[in-house]
mmCIF file of the N, C-alpha and C atoms, coordinates in Angstrom:
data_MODEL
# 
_entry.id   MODEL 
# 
loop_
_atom_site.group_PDB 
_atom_site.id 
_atom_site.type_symbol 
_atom_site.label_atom_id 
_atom_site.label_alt_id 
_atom_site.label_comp_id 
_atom_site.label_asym_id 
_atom_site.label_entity_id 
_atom_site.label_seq_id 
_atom_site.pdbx_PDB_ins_code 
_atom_site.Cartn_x 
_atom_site.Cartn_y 
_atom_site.Cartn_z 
_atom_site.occupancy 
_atom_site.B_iso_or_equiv 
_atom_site.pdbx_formal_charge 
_atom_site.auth_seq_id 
_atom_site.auth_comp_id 
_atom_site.auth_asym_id 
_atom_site.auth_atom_id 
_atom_site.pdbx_PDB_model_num 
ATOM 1   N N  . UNK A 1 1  ? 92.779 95.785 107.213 1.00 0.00 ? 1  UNK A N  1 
ATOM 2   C CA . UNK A 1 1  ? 93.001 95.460 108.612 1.00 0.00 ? 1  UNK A CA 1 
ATOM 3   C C  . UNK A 1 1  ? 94.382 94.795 108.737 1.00 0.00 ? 1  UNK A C  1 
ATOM 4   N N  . UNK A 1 2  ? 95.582 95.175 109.623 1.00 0.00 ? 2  UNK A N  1 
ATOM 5   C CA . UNK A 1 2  ? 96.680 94.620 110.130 1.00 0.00 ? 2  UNK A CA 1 
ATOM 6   C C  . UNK A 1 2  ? 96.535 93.844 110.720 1.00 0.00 ? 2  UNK A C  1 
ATOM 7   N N  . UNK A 1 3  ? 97.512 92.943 111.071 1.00 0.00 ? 3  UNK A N  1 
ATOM 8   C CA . UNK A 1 3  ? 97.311 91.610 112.164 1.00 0.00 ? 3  UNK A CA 1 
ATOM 9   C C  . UNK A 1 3  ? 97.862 92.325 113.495 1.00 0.00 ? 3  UNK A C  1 
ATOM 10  N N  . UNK A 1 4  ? 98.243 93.386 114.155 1.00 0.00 ? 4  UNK A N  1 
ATOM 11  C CA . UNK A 1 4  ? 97.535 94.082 115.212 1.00 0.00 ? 4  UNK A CA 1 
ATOM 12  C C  . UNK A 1 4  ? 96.432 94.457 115.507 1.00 0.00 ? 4  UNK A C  1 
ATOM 13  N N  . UNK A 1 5  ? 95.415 94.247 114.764 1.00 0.00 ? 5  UNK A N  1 
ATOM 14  C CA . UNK A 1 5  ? 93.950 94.796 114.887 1.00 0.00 ? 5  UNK A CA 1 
ATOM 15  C C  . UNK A 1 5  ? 93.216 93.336 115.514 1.00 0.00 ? 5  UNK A C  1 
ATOM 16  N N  . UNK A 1 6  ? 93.523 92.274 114.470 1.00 0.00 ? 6  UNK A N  1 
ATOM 17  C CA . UNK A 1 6  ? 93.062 90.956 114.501 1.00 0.00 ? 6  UNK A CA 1 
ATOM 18  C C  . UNK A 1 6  ? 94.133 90.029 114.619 1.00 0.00 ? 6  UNK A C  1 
ATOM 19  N N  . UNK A 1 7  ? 93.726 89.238 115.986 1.00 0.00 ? 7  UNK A N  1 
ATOM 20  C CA . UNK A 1 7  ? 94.777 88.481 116.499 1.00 0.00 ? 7  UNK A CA 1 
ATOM 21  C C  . UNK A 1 7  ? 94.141 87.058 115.542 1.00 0.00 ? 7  UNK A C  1 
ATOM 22  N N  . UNK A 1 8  ? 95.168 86.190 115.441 1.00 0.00 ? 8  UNK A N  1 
ATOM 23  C CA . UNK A 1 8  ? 95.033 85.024 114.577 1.00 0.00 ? 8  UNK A CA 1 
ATOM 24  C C  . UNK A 1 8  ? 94.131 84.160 115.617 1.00 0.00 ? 8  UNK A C  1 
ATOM 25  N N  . UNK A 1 9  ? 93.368 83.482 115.019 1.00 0.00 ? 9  UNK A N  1 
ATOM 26  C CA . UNK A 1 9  ? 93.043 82.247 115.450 1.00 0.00 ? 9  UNK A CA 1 
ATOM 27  C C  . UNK A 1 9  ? 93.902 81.511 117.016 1.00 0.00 ? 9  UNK A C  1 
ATOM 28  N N  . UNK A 1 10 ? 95.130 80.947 115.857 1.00 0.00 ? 10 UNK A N  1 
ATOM 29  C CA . UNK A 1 10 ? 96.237 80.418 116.842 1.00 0.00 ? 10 UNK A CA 1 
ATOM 30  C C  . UNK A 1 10 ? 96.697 81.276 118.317 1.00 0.00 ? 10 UNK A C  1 
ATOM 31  N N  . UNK A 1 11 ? 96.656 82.705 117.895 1.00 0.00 ? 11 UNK A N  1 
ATOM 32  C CA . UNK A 1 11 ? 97.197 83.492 118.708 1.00 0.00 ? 11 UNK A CA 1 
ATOM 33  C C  . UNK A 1 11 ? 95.868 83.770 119.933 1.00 0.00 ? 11 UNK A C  1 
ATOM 34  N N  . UNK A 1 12 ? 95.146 83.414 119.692 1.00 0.00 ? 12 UNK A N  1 
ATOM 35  C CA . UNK A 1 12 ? 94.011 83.374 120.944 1.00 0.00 ? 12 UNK A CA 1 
ATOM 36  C C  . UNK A 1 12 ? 93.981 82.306 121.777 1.00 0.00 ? 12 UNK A C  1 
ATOM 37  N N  . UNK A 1 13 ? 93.646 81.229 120.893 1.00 0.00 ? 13 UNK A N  1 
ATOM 38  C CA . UNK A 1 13 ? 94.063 79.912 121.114 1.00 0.00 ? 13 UNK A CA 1 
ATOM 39  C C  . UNK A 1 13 ? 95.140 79.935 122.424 1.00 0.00 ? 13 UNK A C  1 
ATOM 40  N N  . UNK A 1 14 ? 96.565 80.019 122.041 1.00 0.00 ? 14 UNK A N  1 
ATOM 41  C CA . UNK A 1 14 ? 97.137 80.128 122.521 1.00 0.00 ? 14 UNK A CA 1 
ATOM 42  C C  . UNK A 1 14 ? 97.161 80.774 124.470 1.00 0.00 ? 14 UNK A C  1 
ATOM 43  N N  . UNK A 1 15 ? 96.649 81.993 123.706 1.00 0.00 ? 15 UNK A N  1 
ATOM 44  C CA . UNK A 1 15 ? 96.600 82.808 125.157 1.00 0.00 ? 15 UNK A CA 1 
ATOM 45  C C  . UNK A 1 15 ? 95.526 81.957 126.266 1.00 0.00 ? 15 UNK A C  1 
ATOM 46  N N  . UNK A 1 16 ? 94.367 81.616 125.318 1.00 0.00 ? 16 UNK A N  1 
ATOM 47  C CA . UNK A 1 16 ? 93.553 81.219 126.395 1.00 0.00 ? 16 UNK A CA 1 
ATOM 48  C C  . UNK A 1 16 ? 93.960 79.509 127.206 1.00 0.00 ? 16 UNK A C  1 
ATOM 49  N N  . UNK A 1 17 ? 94.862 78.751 126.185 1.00 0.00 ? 17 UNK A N  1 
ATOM 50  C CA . UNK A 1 17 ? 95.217 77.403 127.167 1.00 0.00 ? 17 UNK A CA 1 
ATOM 51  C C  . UNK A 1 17 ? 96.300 78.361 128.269 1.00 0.00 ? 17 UNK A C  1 
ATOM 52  N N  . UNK A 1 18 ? 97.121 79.284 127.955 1.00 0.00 ? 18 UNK A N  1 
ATOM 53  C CA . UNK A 1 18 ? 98.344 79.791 129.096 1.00 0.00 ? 18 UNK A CA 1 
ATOM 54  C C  . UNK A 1 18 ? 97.656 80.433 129.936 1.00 0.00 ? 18 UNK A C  1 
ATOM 55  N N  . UNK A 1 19 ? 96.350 80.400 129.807 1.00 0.00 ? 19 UNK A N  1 
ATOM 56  C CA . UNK A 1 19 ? 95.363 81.238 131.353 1.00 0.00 ? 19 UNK A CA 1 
ATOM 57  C C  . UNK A 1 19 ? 95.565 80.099 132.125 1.00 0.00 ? 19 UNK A C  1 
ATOM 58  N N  . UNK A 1 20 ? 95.249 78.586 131.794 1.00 0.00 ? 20 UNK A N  1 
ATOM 59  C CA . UNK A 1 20 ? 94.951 77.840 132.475 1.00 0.00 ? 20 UNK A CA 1 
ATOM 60  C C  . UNK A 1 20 ? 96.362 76.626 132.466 1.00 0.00 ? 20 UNK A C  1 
ATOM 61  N N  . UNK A 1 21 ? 96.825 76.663 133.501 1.00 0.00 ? 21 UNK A N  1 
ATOM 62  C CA . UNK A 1 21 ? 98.215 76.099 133.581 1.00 0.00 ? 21 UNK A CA 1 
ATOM 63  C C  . UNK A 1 21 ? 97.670 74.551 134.603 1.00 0.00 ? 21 UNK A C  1 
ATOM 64  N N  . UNK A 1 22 ? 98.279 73.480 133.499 1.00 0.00 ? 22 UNK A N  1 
ATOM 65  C CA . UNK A 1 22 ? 97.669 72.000 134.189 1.00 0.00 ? 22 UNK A CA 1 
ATOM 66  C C  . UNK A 1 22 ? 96.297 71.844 134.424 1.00 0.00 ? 22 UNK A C  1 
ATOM 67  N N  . UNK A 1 23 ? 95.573 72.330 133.438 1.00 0.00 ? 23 UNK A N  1 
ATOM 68  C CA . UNK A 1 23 ? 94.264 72.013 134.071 1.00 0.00 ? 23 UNK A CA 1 
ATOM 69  C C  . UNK A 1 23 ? 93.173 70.831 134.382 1.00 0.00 ? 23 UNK A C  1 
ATOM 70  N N  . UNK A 1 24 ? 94.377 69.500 134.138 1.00 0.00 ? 24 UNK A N  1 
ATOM 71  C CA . UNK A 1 24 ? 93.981 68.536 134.838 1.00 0.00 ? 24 UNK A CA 1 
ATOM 72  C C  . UNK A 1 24 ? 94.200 68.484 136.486 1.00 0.00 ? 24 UNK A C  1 
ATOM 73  N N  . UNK A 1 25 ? 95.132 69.078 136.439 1.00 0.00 ? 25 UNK A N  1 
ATOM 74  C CA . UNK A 1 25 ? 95.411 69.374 138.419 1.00 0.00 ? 25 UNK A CA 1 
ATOM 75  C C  . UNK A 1 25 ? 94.755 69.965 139.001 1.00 0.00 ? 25 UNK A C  1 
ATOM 76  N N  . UNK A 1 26 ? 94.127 71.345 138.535 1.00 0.00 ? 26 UNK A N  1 
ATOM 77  C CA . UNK A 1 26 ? 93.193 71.990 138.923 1.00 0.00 ? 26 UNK A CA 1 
ATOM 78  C C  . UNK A 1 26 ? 92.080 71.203 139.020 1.00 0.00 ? 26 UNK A C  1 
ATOM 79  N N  . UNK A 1 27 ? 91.385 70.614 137.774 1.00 0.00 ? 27 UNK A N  1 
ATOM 80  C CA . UNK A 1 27 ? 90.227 69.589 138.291 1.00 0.00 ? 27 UNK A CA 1 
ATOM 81  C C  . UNK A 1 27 ? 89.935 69.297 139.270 1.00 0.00 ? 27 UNK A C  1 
ATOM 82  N N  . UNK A 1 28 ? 91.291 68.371 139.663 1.00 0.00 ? 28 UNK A N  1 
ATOM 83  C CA . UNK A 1 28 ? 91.835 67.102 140.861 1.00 0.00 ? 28 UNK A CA 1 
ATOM 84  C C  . UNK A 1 28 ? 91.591 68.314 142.153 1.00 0.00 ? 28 UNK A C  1 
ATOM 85  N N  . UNK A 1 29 ? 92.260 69.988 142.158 1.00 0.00 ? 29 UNK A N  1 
ATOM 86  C CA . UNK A 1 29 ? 92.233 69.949 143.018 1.00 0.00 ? 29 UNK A CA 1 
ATOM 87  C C  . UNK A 1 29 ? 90.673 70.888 143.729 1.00 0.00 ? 29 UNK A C  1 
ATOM 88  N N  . UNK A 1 30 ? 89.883 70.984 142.456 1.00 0.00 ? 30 UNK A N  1 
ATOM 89  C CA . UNK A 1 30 ? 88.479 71.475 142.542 1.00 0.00 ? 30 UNK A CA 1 
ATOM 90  C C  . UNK A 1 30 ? 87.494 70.392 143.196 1.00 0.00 ? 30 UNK A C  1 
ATOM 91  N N  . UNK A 1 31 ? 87.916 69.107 142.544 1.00 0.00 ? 31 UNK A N  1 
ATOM 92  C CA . UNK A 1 31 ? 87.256 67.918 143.174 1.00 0.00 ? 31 UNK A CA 1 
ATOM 93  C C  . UNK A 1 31 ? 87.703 67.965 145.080 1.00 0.00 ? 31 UNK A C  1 
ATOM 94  N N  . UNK A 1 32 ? 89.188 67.730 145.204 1.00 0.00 ? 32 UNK A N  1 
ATOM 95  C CA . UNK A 1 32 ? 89.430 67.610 146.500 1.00 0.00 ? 32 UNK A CA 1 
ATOM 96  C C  . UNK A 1 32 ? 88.653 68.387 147.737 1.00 0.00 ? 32 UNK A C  1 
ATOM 97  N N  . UNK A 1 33 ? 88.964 69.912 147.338 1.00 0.00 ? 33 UNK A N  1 
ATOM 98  C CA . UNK A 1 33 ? 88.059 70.768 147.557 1.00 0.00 ? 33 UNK A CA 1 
ATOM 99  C C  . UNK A 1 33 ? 86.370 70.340 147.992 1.00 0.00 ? 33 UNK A C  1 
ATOM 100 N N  . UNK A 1 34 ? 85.610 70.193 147.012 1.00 0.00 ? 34 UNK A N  1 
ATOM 101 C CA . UNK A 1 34 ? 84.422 69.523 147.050 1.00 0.00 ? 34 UNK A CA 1 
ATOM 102 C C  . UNK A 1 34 ? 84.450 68.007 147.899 1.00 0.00 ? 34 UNK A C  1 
ATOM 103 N N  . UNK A 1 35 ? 84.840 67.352 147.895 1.00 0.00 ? 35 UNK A N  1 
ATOM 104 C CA . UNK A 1 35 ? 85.093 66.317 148.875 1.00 0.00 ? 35 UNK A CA 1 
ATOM 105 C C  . UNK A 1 35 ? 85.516 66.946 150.557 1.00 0.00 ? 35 UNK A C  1 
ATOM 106 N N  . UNK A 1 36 ? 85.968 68.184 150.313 1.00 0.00 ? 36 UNK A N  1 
ATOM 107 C CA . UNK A 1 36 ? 86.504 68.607 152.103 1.00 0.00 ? 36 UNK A CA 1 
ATOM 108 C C  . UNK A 1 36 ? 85.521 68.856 152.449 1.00 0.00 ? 36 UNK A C  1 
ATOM 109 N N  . UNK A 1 37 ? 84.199 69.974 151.740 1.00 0.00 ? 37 UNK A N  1 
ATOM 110 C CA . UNK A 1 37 ? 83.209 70.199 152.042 1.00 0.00 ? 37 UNK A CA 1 
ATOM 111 C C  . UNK A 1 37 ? 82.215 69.172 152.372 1.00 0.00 ? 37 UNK A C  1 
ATOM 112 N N  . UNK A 1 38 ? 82.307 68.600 151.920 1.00 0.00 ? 38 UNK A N  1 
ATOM 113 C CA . UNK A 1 38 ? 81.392 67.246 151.668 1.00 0.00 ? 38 UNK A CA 1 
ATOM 114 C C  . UNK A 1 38 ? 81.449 66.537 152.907 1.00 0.00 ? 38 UNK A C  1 
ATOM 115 N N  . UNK A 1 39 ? 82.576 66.602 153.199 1.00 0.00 ? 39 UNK A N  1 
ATOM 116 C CA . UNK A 1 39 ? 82.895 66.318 155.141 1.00 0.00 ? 39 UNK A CA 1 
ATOM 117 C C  . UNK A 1 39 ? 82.851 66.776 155.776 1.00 0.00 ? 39 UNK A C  1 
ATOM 118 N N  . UNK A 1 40 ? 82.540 68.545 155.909 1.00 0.00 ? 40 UNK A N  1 
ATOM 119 C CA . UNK A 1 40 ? 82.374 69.177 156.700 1.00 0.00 ? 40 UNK A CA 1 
ATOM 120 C C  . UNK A 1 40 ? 80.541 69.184 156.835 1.00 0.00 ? 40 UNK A C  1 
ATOM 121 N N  . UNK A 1 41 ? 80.076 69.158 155.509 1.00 0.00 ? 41 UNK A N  1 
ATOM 122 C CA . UNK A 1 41 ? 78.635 69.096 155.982 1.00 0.00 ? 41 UNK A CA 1 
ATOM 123 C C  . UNK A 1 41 ? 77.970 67.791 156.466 1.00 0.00 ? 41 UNK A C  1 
ATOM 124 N N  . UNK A 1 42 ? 78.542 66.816 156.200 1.00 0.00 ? 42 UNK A N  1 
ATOM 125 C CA . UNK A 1 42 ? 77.994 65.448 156.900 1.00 0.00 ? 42 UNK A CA 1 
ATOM 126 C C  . UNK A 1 42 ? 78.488 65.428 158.385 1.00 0.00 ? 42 UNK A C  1 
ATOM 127 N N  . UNK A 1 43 ? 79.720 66.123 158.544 1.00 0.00 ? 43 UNK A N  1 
ATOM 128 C CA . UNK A 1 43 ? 79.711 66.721 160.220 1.00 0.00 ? 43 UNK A CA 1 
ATOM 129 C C  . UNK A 1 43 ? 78.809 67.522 160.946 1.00 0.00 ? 43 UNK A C  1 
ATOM 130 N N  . UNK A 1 44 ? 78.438 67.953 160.117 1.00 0.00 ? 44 UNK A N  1 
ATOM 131 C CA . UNK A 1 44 ? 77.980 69.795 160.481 1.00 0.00 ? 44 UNK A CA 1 
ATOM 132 C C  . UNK A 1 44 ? 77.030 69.561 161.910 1.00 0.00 ? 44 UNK A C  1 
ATOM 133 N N  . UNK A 1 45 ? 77.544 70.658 162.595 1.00 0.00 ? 45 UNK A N  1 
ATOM 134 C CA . UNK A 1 45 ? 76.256 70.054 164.229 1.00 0.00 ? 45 UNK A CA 1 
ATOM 135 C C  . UNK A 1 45 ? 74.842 70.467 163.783 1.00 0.00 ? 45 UNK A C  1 
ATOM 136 N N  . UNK A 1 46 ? 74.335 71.036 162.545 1.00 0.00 ? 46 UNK A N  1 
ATOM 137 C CA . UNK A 1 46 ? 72.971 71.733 162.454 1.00 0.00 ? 46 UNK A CA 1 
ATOM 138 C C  . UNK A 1 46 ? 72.926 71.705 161.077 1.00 0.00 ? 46 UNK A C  1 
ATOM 139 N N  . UNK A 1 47 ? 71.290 71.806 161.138 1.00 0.00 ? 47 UNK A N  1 
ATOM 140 C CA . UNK A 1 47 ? 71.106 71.958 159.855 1.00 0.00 ? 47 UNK A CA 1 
ATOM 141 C C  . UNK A 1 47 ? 71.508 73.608 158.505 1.00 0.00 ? 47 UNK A C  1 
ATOM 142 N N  . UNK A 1 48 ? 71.345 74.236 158.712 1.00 0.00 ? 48 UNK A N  1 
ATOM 143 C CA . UNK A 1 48 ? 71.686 75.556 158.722 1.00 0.00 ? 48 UNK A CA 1 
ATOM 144 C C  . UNK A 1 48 ? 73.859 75.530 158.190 1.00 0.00 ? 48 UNK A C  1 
ATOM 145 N N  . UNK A 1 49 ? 74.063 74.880 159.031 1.00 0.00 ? 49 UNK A N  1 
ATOM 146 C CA . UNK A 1 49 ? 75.602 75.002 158.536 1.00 0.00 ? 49 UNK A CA 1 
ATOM 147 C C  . UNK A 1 49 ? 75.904 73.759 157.376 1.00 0.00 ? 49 UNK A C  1 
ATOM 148 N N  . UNK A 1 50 ? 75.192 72.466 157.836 1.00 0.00 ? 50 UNK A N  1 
ATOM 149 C CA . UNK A 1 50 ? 75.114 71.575 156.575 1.00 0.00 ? 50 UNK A CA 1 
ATOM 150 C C  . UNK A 1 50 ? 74.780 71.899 155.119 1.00 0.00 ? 50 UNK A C  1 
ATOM 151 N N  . UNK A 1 51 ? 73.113 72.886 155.153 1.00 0.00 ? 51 UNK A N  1 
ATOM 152 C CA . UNK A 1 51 ? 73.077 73.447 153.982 1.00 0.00 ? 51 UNK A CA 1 
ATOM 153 C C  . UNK A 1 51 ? 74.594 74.148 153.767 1.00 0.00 ? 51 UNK A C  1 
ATOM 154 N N  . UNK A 1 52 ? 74.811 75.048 154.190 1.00 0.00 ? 52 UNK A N  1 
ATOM 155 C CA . UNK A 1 52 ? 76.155 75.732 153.792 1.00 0.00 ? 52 UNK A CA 1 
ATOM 156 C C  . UNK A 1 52 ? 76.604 74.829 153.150 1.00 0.00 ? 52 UNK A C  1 
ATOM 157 N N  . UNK A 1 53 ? 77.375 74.183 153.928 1.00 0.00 ? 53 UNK A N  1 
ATOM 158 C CA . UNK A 1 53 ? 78.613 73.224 153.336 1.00 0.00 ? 53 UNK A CA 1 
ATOM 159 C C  . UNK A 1 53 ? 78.161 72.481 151.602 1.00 0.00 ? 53 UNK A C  1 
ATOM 160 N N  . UNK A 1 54 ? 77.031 72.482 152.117 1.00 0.00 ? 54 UNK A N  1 
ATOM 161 C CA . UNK A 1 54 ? 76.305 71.290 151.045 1.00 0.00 ? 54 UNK A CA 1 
ATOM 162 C C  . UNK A 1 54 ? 76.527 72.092 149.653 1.00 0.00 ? 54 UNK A C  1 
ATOM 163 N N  . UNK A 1 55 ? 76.065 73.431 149.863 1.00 0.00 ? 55 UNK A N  1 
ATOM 164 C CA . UNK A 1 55 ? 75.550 74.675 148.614 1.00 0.00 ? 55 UNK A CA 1 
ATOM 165 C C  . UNK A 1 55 ? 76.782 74.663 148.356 1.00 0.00 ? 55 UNK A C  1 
ATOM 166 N N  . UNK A 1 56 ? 77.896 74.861 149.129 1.00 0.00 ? 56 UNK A N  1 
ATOM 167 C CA . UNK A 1 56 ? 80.105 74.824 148.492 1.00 0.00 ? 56 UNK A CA 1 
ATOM 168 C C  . UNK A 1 56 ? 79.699 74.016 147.677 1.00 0.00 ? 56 UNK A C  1 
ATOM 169 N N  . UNK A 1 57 ? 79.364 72.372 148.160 1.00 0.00 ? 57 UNK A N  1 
ATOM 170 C CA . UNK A 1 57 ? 80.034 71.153 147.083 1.00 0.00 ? 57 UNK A CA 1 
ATOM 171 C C  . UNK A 1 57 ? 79.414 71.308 145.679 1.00 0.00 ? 57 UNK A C  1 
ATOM 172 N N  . UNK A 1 58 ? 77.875 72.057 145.979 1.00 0.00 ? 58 UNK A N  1 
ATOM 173 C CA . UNK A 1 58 ? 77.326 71.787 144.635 1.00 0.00 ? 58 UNK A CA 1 
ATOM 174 C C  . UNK A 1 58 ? 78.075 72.976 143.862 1.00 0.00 ? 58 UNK A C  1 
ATOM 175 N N  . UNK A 1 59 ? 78.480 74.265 144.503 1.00 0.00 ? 59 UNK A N  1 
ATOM 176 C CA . UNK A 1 59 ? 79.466 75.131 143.753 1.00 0.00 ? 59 UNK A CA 1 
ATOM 177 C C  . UNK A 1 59 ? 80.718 74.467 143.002 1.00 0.00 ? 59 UNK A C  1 
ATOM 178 N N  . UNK A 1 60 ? 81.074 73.864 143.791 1.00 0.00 ? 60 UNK A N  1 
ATOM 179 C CA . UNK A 1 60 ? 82.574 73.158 143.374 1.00 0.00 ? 60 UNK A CA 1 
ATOM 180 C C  . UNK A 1 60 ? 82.266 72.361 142.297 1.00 0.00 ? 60 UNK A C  1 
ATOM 181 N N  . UNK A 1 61 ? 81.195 71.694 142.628 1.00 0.00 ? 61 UNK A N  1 
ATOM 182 C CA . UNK A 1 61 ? 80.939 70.691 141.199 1.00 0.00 ? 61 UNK A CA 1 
ATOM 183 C C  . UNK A 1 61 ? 80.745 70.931 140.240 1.00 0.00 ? 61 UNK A C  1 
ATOM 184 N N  . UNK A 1 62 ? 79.837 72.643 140.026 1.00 0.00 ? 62 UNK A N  1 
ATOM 185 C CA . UNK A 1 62 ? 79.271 73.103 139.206 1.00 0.00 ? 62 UNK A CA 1 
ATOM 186 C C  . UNK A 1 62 ? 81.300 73.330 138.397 1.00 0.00 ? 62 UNK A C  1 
ATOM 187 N N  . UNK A 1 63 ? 81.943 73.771 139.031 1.00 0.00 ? 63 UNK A N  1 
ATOM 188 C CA . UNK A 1 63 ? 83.166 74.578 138.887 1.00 0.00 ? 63 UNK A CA 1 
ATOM 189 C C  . UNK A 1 63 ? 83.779 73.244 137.658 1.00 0.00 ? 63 UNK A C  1 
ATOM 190 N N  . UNK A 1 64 ? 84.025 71.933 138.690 1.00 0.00 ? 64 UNK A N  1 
ATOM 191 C CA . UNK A 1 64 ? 84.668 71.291 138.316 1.00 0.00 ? 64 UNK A CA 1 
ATOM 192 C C  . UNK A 1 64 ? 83.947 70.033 136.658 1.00 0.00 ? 64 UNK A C  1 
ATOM 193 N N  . UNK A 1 65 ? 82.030 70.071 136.606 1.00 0.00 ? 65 UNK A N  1 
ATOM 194 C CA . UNK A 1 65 ? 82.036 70.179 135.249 1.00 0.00 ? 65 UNK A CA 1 
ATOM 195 C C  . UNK A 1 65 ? 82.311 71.026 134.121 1.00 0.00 ? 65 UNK A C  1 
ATOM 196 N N  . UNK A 1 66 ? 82.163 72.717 134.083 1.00 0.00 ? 66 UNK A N  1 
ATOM 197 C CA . UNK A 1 66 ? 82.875 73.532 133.780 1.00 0.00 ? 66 UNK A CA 1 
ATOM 198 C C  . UNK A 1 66 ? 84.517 73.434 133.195 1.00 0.00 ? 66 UNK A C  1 
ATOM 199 N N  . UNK A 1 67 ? 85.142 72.662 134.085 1.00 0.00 ? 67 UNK A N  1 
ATOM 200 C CA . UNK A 1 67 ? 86.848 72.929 133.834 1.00 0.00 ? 67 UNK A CA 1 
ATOM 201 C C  . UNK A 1 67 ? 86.889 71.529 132.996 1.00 0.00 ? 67 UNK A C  1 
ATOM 202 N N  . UNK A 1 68 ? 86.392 70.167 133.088 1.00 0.00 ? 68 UNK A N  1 
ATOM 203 C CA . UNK A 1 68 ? 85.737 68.913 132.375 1.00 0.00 ? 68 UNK A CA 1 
ATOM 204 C C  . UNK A 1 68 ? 85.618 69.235 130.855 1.00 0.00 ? 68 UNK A C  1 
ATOM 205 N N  . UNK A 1 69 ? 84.750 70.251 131.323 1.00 0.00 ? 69 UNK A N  1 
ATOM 206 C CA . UNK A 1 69 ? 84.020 70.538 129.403 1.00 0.00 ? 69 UNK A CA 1 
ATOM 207 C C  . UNK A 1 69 ? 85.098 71.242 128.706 1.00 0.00 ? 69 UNK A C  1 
ATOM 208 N N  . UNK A 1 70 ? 85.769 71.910 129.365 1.00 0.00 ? 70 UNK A N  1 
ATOM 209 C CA . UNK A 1 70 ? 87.104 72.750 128.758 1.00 0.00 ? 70 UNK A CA 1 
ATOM 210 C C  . UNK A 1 70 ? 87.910 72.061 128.291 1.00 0.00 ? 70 UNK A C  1 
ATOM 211 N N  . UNK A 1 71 ? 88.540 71.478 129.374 1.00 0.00 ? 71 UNK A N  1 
ATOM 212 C CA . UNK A 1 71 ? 89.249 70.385 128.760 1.00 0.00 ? 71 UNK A CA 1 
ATOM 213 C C  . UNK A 1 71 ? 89.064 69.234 127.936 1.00 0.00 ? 71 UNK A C  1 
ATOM 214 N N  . UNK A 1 72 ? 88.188 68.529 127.942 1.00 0.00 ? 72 UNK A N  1 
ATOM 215 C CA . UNK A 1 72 ? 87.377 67.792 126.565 1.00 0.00 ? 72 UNK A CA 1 
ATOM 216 C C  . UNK A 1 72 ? 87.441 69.025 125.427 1.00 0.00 ? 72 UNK A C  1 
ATOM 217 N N  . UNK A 1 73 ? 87.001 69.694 125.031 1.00 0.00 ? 73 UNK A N  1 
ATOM 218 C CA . UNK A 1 73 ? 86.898 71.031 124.278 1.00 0.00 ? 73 UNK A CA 1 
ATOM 219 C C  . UNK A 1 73 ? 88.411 71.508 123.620 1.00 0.00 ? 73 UNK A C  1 
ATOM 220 N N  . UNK A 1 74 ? 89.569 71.285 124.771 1.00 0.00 ? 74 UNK A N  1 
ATOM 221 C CA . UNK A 1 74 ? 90.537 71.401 124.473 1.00 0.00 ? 74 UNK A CA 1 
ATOM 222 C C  . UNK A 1 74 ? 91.269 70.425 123.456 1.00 0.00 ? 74 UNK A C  1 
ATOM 223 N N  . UNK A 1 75 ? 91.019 69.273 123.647 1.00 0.00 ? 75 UNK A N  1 
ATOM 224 C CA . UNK A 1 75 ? 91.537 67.766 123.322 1.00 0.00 ? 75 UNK A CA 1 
ATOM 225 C C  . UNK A 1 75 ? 90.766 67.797 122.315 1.00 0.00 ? 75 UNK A C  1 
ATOM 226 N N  . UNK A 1 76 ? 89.485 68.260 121.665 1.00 0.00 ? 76 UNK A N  1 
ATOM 227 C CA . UNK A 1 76 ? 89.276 67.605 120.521 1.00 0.00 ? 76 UNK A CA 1 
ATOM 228 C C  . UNK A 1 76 ? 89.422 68.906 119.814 1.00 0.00 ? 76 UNK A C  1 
ATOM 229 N N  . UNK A 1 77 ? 89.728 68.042 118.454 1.00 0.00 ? 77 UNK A N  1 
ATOM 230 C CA . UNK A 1 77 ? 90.122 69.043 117.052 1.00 0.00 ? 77 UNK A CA 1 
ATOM 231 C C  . UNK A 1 77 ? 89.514 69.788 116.615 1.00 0.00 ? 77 UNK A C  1 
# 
């Protein structure tokens, strides 16, 4: 097998942190996100659009432990 067949370790590595560019900012801005919602459903005139809003934040959160664990994951050796 050539090392065109099989990419190194490093060389995956690699590719997969350059998918994700700052992904402490992204966090920050997955959280923000989830906080807009979070105000739109404690506004919300009905119940029906509150769920909505509500089901975003728990999306977003789900998103933003997800990008958490990555990054922990990333940082350790």
């Amino acid at each position: 097998m050539n090392n065109r067949e099989a990419p190194s370790f490093q060389t995956e590595m690699t590719e997969s942190i350059a998918m994700m560019i700052a992904p402490e900012a992204k966090l920050l801005a997955v959280l923000d996100h989830a906080e807009e919602y979070r105000g739109l459903a404690i506004r919300a005139k009905n119940r029906s659009e509150r769920e909505s809003y509500e089901r975003i934040v728990d999306l977003y959160v789900e998103i933003a432990e997800e990008l958490e664990a990555l990054i922990v994951g990333w940082a350790s050796p």
